[in-house]
C-alpha positions in Angstrom: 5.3 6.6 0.0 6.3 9.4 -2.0 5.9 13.4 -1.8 5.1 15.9 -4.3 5.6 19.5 -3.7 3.5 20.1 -0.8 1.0 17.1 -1.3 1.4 13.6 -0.5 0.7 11.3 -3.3 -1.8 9.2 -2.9 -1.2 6.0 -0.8 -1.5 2.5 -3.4 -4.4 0.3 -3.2 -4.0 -2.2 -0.9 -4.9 -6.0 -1.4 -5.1 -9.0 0.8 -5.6 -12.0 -0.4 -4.8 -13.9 2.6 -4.4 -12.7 6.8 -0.9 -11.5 6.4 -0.6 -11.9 2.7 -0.6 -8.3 1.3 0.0 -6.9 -2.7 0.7 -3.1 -2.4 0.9 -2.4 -6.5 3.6 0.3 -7.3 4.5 0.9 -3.7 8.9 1.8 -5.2 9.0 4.8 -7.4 10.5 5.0 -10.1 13.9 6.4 -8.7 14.0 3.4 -6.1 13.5 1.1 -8.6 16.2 2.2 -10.6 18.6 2.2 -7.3 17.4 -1.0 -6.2 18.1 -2.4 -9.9 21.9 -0.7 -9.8 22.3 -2.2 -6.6 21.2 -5.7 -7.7 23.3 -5.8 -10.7 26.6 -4.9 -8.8 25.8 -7.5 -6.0 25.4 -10.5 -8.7 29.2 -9.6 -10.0 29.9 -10.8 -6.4 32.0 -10.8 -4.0 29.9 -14.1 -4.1 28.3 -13.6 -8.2 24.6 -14.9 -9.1 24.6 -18.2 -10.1 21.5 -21.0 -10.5 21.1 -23.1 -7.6 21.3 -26.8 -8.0 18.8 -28.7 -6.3 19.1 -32.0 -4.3 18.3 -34.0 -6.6 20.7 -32.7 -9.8 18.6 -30.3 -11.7 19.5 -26.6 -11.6 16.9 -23.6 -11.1 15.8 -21.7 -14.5 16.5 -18.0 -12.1 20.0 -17.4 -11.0 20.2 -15.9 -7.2 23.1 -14.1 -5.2 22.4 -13.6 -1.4 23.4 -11.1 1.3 23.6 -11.4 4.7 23.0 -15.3 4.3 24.2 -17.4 2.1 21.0 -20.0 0.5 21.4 -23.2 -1.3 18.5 -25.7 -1.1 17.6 -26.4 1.5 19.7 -24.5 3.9 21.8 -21.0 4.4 25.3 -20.9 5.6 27.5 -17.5 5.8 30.1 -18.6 2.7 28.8 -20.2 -0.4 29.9 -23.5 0.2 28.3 -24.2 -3.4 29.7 -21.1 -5.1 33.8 -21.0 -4.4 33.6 -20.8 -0.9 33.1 -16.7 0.0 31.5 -14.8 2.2 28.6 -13.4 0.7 28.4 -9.1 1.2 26.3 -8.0 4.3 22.7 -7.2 4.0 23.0 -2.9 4.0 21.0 -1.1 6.7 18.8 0.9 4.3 17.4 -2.1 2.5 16.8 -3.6 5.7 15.0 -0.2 6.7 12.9 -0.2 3.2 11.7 -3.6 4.2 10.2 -2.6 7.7 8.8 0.5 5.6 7.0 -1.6 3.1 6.2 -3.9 6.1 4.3 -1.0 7.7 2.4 0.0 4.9 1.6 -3.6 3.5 0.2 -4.5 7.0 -0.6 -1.0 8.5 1.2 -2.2 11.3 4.2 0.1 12.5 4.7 -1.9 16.1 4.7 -5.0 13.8 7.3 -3.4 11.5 9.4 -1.7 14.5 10.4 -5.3 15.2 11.0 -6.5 11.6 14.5 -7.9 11.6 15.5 -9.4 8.5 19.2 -10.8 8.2 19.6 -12.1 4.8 18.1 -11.1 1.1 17.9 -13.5 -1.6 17.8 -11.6 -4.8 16.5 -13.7 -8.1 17.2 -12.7 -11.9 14.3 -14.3 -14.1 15.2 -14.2 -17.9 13.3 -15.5 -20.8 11.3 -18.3 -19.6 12.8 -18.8 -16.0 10.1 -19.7 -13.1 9.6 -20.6 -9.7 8.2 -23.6 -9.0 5.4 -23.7 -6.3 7.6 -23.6 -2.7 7.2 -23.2 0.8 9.6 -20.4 2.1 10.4 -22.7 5.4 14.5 -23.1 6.1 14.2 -20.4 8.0 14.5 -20.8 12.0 12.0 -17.8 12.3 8.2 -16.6 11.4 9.0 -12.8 10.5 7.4 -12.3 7.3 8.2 -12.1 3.9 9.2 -8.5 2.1 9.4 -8.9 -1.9 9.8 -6.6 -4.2 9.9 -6.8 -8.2 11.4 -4.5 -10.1 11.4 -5.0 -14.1 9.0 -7.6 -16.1 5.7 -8.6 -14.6 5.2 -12.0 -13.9 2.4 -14.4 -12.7 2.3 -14.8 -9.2 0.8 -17.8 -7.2 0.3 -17.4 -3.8 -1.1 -21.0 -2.2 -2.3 -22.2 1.2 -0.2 -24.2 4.0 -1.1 -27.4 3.0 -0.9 -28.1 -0.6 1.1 -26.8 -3.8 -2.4 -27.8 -5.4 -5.8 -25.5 -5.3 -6.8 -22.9 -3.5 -4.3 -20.5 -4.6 -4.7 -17.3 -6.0 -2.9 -15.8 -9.3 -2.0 -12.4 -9.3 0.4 -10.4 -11.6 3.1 -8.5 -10.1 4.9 -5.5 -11.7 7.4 -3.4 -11.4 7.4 -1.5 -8.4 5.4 -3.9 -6.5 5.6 -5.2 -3.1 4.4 -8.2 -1.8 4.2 -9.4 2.1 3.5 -12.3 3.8 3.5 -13.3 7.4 1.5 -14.6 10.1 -1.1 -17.2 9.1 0.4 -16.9 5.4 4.0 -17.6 6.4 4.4 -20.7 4.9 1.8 -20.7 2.5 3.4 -22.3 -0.9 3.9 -19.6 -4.0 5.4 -19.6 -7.3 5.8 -17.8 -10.0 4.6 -19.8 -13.1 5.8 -17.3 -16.0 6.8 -13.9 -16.1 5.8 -11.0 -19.1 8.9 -10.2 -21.0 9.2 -6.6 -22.8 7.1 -5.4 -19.6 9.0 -3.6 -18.0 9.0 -0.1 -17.5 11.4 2.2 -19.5 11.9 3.9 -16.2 12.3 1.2 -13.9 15.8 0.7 -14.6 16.0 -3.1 -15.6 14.6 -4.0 -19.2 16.5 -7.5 -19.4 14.1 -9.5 -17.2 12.3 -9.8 -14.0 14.5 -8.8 -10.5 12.3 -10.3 -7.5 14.0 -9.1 -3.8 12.9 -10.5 -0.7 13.8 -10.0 2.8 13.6 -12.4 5.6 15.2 -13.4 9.2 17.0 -16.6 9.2 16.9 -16.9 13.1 20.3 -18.2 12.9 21.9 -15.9 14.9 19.3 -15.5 17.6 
């Protein structure tokens, strides 16, 4: 993605380990980290701040999550956070929206696929000490567009799934800083979690040392 001097560094390895589930390992830099990680932290002090969701049936999530574009609470998305004081959550900014189709394109080496990537809404989790995911599928969404996530920070333990199940066969992979993840097309709503993340991994230059960031882009379809 990057360029030094006159040479283009050399691309990431690539790995799919589904059709449409891609890992491209360090794909930000470390300067894009550390502006995606300053970006992060001032979006979680609001105008709608981080908070951990509370699901349907009483118990909260162990990440806390702040939204743009689209406002999610489980299990739907709404433009103000009708469970967070009632604002309008900040807009999703064009250039994330742009280093979402350019990760698209390199995950899937696929630039007509990523010319018509549209996302409308980021949800943006903070994982800190022992916070996890719990095996999901990413399906209130009124549209199949994939999936762009990148981490930034502590590595974790990532389990990507299969359509039908939260059970076996699923594949664990660890994610690190710098890392983006896609998934679309047959792997849309294939179930994934995040069982436990690494802490004291991160990076000193990735710009977040206090935890796992995890960003990822999507299109609602609400406003199609």
């Amino acid at each position: 993605m990057a360029a030094d001097g006159l040479f283009p560094l050399p691309a990431p390895p690539r790995r799919q380990l589904a059709p449409g589930a891609v890992h491209v390992p360090g794909w930000l830099d470390p300067p894009r980290q550390r502006q995606l990680a300053a970006a992060c932290r001032d979006w979680a002090l609001g105008p709608v701040p981080a908070r951990a969701a509370v699901l349907p049936g009483g118990a909260r999530m162990s990440v806390r999550t702040v939204c743009l574009g689209w406002h999610w609470q489980p299990y739907r998305y709404s433009r103000t956070a009708d469970d967070a004081g009632g604002g309008r959550v900040a807009e999703l900014p064009d250039w994330l929206a742009d280093l979402g189709r350019a990760a698209l394109a390199d995950a899937w080496q696929d630039h007509a696929a990523a010319r018509d990537y549209r996302p409308d809404t980021a949800l943006i989790n903070f994982y800190q000490g022992s916070a996890r995911m719990g095996m999901h599928q990413d399906k209130d969404e009124r549209s199949d567009q994939p999936v762009v996530s990148f981490s930034i920070g502590d590595s974790c333990l990532f389990r990507f799934g299969n359509p039908d199940t939260r059970n076996r066969p699923y594949t664990d992979v660890e994610l690190g800083s710098g890392d983006v993840f896609v998934f679309g097309g047959p792997s849309r709503f294939c179930y994934h979690g995040v069982p436990k993340t690494f802490p004291g991994t991160a990076p000193d230059d990735s710009g977040h040392q206090a935890g796992r960031i995890n960003i990822t882009l999507r299109r609602t379809g609400l406003a199609d």
